[in-house]
Structure formats: C-alpha cells, structure tokens
C-alpha positions as CSV (number, residue, x, y, z in Angstrom):
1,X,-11.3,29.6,16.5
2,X,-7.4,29.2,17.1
3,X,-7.1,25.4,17.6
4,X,-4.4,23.3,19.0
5,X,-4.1,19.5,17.9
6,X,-1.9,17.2,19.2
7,X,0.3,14.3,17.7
8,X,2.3,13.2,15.0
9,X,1.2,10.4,13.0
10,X,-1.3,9.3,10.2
11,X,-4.7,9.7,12.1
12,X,-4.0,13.5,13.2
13,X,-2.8,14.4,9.4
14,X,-6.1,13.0,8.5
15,X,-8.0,15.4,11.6
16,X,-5.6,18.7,10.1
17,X,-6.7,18.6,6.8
18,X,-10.4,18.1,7.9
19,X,-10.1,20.5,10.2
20,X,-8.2,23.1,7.7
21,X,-11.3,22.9,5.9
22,X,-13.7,24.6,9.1
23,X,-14.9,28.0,8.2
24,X,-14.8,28.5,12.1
25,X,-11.4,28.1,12.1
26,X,-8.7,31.4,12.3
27,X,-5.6,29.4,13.0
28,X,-4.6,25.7,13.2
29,X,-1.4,24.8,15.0
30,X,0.0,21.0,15.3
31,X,2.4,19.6,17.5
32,X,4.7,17.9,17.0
33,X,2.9,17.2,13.7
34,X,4.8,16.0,10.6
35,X,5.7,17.0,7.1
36,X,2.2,16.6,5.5
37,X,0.6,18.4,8.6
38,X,2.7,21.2,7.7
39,X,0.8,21.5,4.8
40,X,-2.2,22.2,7.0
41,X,-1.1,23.5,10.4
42,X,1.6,26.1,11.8
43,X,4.1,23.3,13.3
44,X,5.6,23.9,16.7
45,X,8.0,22.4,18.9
46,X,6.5,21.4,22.3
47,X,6.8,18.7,24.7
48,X,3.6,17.6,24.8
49,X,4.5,15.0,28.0
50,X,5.1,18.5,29.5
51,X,1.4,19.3,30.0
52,X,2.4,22.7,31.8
53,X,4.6,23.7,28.9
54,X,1.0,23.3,26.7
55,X,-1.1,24.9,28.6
56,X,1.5,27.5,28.6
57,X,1.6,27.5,24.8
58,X,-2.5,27.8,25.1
59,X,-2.3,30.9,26.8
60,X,0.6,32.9,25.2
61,X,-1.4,32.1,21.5
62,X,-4.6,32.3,22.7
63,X,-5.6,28.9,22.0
64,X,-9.7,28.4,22.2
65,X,-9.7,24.7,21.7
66,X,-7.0,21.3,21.8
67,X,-8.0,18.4,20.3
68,X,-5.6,15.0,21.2
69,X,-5.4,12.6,18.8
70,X,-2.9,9.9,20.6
71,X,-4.3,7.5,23.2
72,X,-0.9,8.2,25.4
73,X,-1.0,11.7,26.4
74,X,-4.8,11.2,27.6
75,X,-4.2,8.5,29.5
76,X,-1.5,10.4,31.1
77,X,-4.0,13.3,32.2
78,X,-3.3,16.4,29.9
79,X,-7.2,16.9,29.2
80,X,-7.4,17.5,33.0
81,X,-4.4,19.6,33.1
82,X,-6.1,21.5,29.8
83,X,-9.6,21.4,31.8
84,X,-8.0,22.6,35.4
85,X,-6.8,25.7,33.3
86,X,-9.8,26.4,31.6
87,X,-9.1,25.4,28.1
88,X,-11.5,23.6,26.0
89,X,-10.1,20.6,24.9
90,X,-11.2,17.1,22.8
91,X,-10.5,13.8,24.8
92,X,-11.5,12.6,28.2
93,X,-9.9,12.8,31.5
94,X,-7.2,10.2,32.4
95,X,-9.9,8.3,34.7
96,X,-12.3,8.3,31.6
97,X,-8.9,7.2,29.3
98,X,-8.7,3.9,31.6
99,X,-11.0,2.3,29.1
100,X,-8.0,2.3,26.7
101,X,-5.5,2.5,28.9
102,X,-6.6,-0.5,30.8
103,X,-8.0,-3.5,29.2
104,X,-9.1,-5.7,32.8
105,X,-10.9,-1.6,33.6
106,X,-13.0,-2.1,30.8
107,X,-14.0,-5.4,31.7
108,X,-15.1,-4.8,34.9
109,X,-17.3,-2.1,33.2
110,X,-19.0,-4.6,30.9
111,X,-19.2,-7.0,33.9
112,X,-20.9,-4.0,36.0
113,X,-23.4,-3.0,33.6
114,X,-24.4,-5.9,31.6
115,X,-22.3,-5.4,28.5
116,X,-21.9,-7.8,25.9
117,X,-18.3,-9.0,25.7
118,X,-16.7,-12.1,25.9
119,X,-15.4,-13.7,29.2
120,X,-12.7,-13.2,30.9
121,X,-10.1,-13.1,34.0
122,X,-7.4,-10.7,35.3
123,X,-3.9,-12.0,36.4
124,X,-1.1,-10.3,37.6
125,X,1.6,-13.4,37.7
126,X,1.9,-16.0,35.1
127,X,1.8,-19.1,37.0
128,X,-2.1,-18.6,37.5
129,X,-2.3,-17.3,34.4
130,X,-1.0,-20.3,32.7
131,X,-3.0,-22.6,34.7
132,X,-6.2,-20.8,33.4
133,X,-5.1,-20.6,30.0
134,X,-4.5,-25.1,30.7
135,X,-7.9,-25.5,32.3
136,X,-9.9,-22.8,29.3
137,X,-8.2,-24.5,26.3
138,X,-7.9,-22.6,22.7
139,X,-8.6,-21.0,20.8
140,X,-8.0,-17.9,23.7
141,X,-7.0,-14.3,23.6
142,X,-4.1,-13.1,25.3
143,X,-3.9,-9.5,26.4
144,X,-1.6,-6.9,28.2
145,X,-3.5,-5.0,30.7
146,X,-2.1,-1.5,29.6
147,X,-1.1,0.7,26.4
148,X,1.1,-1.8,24.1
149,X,0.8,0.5,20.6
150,X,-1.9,-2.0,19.7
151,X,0.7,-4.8,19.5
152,X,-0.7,-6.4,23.0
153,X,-2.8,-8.8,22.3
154,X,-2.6,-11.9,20.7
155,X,-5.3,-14.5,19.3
156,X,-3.9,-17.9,20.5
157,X,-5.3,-20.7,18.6
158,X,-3.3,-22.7,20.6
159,X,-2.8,-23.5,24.6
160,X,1.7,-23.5,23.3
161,X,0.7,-20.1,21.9
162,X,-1.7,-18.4,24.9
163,X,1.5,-19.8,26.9
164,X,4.5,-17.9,25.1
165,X,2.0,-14.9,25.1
166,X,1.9,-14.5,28.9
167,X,5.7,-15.4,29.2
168,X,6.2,-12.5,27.0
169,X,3.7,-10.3,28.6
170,X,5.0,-11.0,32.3
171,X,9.0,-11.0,31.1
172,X,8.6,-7.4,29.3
173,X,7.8,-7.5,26.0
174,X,5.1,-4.9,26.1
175,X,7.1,-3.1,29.1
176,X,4.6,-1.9,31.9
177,X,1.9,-3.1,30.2
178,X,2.2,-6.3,30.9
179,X,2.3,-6.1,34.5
180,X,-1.0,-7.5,34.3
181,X,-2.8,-9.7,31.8
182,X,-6.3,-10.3,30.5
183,X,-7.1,-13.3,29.0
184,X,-10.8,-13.8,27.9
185,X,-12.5,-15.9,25.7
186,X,-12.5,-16.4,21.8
187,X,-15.6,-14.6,20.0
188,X,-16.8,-15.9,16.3
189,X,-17.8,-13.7,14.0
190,X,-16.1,-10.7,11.9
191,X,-15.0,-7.7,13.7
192,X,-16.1,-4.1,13.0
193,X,-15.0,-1.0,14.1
194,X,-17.6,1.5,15.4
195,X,-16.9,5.5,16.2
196,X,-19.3,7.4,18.4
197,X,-18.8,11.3,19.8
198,X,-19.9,11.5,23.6
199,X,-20.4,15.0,25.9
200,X,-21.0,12.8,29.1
201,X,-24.4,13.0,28.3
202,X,-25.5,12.3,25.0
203,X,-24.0,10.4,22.3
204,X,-23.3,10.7,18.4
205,X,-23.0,8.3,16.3
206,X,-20.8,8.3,13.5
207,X,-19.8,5.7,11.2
208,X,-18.4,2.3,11.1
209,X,-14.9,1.0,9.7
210,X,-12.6,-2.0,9.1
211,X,-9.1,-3.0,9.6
212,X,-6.7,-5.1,8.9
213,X,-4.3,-6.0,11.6
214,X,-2.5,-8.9,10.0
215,X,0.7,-7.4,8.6
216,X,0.6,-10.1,5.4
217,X,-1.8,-10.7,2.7
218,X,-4.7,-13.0,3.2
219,X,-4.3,-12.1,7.1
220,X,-1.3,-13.9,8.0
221,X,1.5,-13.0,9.8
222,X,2.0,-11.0,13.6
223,X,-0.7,-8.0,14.2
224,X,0.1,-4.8,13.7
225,X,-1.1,-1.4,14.3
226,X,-3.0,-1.8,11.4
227,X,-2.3,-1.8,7.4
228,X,-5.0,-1.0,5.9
229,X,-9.0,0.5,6.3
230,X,-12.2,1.0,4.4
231,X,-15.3,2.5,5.3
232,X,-18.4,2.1,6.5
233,X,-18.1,-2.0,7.2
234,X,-21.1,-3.7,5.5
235,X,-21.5,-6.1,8.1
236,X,-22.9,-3.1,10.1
237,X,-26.2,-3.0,9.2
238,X,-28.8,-0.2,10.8
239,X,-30.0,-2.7,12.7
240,X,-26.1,-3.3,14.4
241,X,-25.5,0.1,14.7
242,X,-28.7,0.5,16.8
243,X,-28.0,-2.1,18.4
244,X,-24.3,-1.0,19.0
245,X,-25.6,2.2,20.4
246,X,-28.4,0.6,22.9
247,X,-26.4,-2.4,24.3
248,X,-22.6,-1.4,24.1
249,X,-22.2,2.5,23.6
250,X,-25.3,3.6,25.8
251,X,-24.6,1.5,29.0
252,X,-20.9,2.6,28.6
253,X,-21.9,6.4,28.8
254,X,-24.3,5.6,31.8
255,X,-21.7,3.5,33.8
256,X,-18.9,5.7,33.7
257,X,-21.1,8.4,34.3
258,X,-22.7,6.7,37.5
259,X,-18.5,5.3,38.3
260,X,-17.4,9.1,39.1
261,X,-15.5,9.3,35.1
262,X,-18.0,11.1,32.8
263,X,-17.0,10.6,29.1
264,X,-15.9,13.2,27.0
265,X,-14.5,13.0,23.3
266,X,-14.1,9.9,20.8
267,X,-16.4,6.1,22.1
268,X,-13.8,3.5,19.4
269,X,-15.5,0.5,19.8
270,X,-13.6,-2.6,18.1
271,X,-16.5,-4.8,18.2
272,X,-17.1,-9.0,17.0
273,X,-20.3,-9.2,14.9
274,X,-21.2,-12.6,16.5
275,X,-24.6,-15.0,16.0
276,X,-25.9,-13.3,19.2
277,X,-25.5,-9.8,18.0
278,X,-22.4,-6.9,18.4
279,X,-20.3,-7.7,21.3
280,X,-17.5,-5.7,23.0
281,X,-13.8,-6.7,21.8
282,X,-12.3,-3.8,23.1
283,X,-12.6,0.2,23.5
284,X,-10.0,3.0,22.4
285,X,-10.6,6.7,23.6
286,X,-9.5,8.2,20.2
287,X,-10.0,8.0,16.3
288,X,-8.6,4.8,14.8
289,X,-4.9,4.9,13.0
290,X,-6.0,4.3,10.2
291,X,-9.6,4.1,10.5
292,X,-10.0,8.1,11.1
293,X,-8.5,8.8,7.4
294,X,-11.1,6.7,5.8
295,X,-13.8,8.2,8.1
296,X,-12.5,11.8,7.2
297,X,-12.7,11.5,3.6
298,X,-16.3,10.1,3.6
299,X,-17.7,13.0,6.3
300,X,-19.5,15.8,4.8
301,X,-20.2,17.9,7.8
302,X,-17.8,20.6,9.5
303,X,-15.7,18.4,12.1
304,X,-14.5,21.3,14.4
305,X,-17.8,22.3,15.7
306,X,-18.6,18.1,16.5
307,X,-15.0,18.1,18.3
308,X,-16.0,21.5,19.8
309,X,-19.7,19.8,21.2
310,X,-18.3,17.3,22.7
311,X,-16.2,19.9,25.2
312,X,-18.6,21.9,25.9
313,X,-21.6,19.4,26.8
314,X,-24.1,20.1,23.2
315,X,-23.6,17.2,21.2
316,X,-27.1,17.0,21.3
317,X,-27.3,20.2,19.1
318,X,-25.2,19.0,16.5
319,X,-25.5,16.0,13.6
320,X,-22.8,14.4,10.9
321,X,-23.3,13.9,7.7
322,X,-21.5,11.5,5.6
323,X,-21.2,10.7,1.8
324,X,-22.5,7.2,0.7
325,X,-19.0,6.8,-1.3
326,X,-16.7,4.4,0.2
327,X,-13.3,5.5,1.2
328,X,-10.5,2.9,1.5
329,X,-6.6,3.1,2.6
330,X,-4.0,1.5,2.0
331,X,-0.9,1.5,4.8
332,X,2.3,1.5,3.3
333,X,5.0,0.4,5.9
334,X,8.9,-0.2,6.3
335,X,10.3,-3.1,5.5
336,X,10.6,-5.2,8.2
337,X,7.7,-3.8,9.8
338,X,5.9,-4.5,12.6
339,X,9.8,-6.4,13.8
340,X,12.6,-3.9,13.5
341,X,13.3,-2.0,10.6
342,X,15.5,0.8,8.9
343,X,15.0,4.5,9.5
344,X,15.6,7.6,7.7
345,X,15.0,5.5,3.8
346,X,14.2,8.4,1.1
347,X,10.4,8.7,-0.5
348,X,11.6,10.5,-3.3
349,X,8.3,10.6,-5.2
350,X,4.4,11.2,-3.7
351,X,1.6,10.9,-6.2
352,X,-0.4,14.9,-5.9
353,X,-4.1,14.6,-4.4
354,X,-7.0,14.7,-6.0
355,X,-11.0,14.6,-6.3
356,X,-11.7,12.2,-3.3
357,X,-7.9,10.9,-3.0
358,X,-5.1,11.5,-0.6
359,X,-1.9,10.5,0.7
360,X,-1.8,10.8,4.6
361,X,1.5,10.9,6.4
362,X,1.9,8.9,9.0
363,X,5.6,7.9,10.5
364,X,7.5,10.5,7.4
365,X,10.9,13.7,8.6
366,X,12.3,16.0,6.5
367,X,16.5,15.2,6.7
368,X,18.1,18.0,5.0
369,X,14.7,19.3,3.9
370,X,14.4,15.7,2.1
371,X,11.7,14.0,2.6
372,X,12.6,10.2,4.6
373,X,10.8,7.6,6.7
374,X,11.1,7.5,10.2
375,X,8.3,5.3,11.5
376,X,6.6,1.8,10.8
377,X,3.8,2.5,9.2
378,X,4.4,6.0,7.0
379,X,2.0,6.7,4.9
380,X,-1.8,6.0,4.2
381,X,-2.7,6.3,0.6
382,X,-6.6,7.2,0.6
383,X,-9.4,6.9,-2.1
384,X,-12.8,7.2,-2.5
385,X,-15.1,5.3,-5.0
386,X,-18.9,4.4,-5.8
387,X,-18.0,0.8,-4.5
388,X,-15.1,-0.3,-2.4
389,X,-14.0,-2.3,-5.5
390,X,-13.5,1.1,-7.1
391,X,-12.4,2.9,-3.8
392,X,-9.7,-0.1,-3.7
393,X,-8.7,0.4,-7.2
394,X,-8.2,4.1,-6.7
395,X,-6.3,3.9,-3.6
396,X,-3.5,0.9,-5.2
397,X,-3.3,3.1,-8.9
398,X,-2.2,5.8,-6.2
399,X,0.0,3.6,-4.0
400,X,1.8,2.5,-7.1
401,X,2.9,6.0,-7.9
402,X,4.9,6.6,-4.3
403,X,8.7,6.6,-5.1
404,X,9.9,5.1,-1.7
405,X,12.4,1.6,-2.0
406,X,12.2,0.5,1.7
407,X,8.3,0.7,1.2
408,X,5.8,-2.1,1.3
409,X,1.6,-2.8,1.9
410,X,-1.0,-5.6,1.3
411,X,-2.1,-5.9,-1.6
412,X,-5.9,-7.4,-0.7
413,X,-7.4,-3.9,1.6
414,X,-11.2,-4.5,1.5
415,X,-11.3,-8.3,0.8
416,X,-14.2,-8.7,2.7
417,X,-16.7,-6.1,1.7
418,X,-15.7,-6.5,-2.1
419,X,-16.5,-10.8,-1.8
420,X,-19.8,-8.9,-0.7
421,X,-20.1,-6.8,-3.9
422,X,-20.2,-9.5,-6.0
C-alpha cells in the first residue's frame, strides 16, 4: 500500500515510524514532514491547505491511502475533498471535525444525547459572558469556541481570572477562535486521556494516556500544548474504560450518526475521572501531541490496517494489541516556551534509539543541512519500562544526552502514576 500522511510535528513522526514498520506497506510519503520523518518517509513539498494540489499528488503517485494527523486541515474539509475523489483517507469529514473544531458543537452533542460533561453556556459578546462568569462564581473554565493550538482554555480559580480570560478571548488573543466562548463548570477529579478508532459504525478501543499541560514542574505555570505523556493512565481502570466506551464514546458515535456527520478516524476523549464516574472534558478528532508517541511505542499490532478499517467501514474485523510495558515521554521545549521564543537554536547532539526508546521530532529544520529548532515544543524523548518509574528513568537518562542549549522539559513526567507505584 503507497500511503500518504500528513503533517509535521511530534505526533506524525511517532505514526511514520509505526507505520514504516507495516508489512502492507510499499511506500510511505510525508508531507511536509520533518527531519526525523525523513528517516521513515519520502518527504515532499505540498501545500497541504491546497487540498486540490493533494489529491493531485494522490493521483500522479498512486496513493492508496492518506492518513491526517493535524486537527487543522480536517477541520478545514480535505478528508471530503480526499473522499469526493475517491481516495481512502484516515480522519473525518469537516462536519464530523466540528467536535474539535468547535468546543459549544460538542456541547450541544452531550446536551442532545445525555452525555456526561460538565455544564455549561455559549456566548458570543463579553458583556454577558462576564455577567455569567459574576453570577456562577470560581473556580470556572474559560474556553474559546474554535481551534486555539490547545492554548484556549483556561482553568480560572478565580471570577478576576474567568474575567481577563474572556477579555482575551473576545479582544483576539486566540484570533477567530474566540469569536465565541464556552464557559462551563469546574469538574473534580484527575483527568485522563482516552483514544478510540471509529468507522461510523463500530468502535475500537485503544488505550488510555496522560498529560501534562502545565509548562512548569509540579503543574504550575500557563498550559501548553503539552510537555510530557505516559501511558496507559492508572486511574483508568476496566471498569472506566467500559464505562468510557458505554456512556461517552458510544452515544457520541450514535448522535453524530443520527445528526447527518457519521464519524470516521481517531474518538480523543480528554476526560475528568470524577466521584460520579468519567465525564466529558473535551473531544479532539486526532491522536494526542504527545500522547500518540507513548501510545505507539506500547502498541503491538500493525497500525496501517486499523487506520485502513476505519476508511473503509471494518473496524469490526480488526483488534489492537498492546504491550503491558509502560511508555513515557518527555517534551523538551524552547526556552521561553509556550510565550515567545528563539528560532533556528542548534541541537548538535541526539542520543541514538534503542530497545523500547526513541527520540521523536517534533518542531526540529535542517539550516545548512544542520540540524536547529524551529518550533516550541521540538522533541519528545520516549522510553519504555516494566513500571513507569523505570519508563521515567529511561526516558530522563535519554533526555540528558540531547546536545541542544536553548532546550528545556519538566523534570517530574508521570508524578501521578509513580505516587501510585509506591
């Protein structure tokens, strides 16, 4: 199979080398890709906001299947243009993408079909906004309607806080995606991150995650897109996952079935383990940056024929198999990051893989065929252990063997699940 995959960053290094691996596979291209892609995939230069100039590309290398990995160009419709021109491809349509690409959308989903998720309000000026925030108190979340690179939401513990949120949401910080705001209540509990493969018709679960958002140890300072992983979460037990899949995941599938948008590709389900049960924090409509690295390195089975099921409507003739081994990452960002920070810094050392240990690359260029950062978050340094203790020893021994000055990461990945293990 000659397989197209699309995007640049640490999540789709992490799908390129899993997918290298198919012995279905003839011939993987990536674009745009990056350096450690390259490693895996043929890179080639193609606008992907050009969905013609893609489907283009499909046809003049024969391409039998794209897989998306960003939330962007699916929400912008190229898995309909891909569809209309009958290639297969991984990812729902843009009307199915609304669950990511709009937070008050999803909402109104849980509201329709009896979803557990915490309550809420949609606002499209601040004034009322701010008078709801007043009259609701804190702790409240804060969150632009639309795609924000994960940076859209905010946790105010207090009313001051939920305040300067919508101000910034309403006055452009988050660009369009603030043109309308979400604020709904504060859920206890620990959050969880739960992947599950959908056809439209059936559903396949695979395996659970954390993350940590905070950019600073102990989880302080602003969120980010996330600095760190581990995998599976141990507050998922069975009985949340089933759960997960009969009151959350389930419905989901039904409801946007029955609405006219029939799911097809990735259910991400950021969820808050409360003391009722899982409940709905969010959904993306793609593999978690960096949750898909740890969730790579821990699955067994073949991903390109699971990708592949999902387009062509037989996930229920296919299962996943995953090792019991925990995988952690560690997210090693620019300094400065997630507020402004410099581009183009050398990484003049990476530590080679090994046995169940990785470096994926995330925001990294070549600059006269040197190796430099050009993102915020840039590479995702990946091990495996028998415990996450020894998962997050691996991954931090590796970590501290990166040559890269402007370079920085937590220093605590895992906290929770190893308090657990002792």
């Amino acid at each position: 199979m000659r397989v197209l995959l699309i995007g640049s960053g640490g999540r789709e290094h992490a799908l390129a080398w899993k997918l290298a691996q198919s012995p279905e596979l003839t011939e993987l291209f990536a674009a745009p890709g990056n350096p450690g892609i390259a490693g895996h995939a043929t890179l080639v230069t193609l606008d992907i906001d050009n969905h013609d100039a893609v489907v283009a590309f499909c046809r003049e290398r024969a391409i039998d299947f794209v897989v998306v990995g960003p939330e962007a160009p699916l929400v912008a419709g190229i898995a309909d243009t891909l569809r209309a021109a009958s290639v297969a491809v991984f990812g729902p349509s843009a009307a199915a993408a609304q669950l990511e690409g709009s937070k008050g959308f999803t909402k109104d989903i849980c509201a329709r079909y009896d979803i557990p998720t915490g309550a809420y309000q949609r606002f499209n000026n601040a004034p009322k906004a701010k008078a709801y925030v007043r009259a609701q108190g804190a702790p409240i979340v804060v969150k632009a309607d639309g795609l924000a690179a994960g940076k859209g939401v905010t946790v105010a513990m207090t009313v001051d806080e939920a305040l300067a949120a919508i101000d910034d949401c309403f006055e452009g910080a988050f660009g369009e995606a603030g043109a309308e705001v979400v604020i709904e209540a504060y859920l206890d509990g620990e959050e969880a991150s739960f992947f599950c493969l959908c056809d439209g018709k059936h559903a396949l679960a695979l395996a659970t995650a954390q993350d940590h958002k905070r950019v600073g140890d102990g989880d302080t300072g602003p969120n980010t897109g996330g600095m760190g992983a581990y995998s599976p979460a141990p507050v998922m037990t069975q009985e949340m996952v089933e759960r997960t899949m009969k009151e959350i995941i389930e419905p989901t599938m039904r409801g946007m079935a029955e609405s006219g948008h029939p799911f097809s590709g990735v259910f991400f389900a950021g969820l808050m383990i409360t003391a009722k049960g899982p409940e709905l924090i969010e959904y993306n409509v793609r593999f978690g940056d960096p949750e898909c690295q740890v969730l790579m390195m821990r699955l067994k089975s073949d991903l390109l024929p699971l990708l592949y099921a999902c387009a062509n409507g037989t996930l229920d003739q296919v299962t996943a198999e995953w090792s019991d081994d925990p995988a952690l990452t560690v997210v090693m960002a620019s300094k400065g990051y997630p507020g402004s920070y410099a581009k183009n810094t050398p990484i003049s050392a990476l530590p080679a893989d090994g046995e169940g240990a990785k470096v994926f690359h995330a925001g990294t260029g070549l600059k006269d065929g040197a190796l430099v950062a050009t993102g915020g978050r840039v590479l995702n340094v990946t091990a495996t252990g028998k415990t996450v203790r020894e998962a997050k020893e691996r991954a931090y021994a590796l970590a501290g063997k990166v040559k890269w000055e402007n370079g920085f990461y937590r220093n605590d990945i895992g906290w929770r699940a190893i308090e657990r293990e002792k």
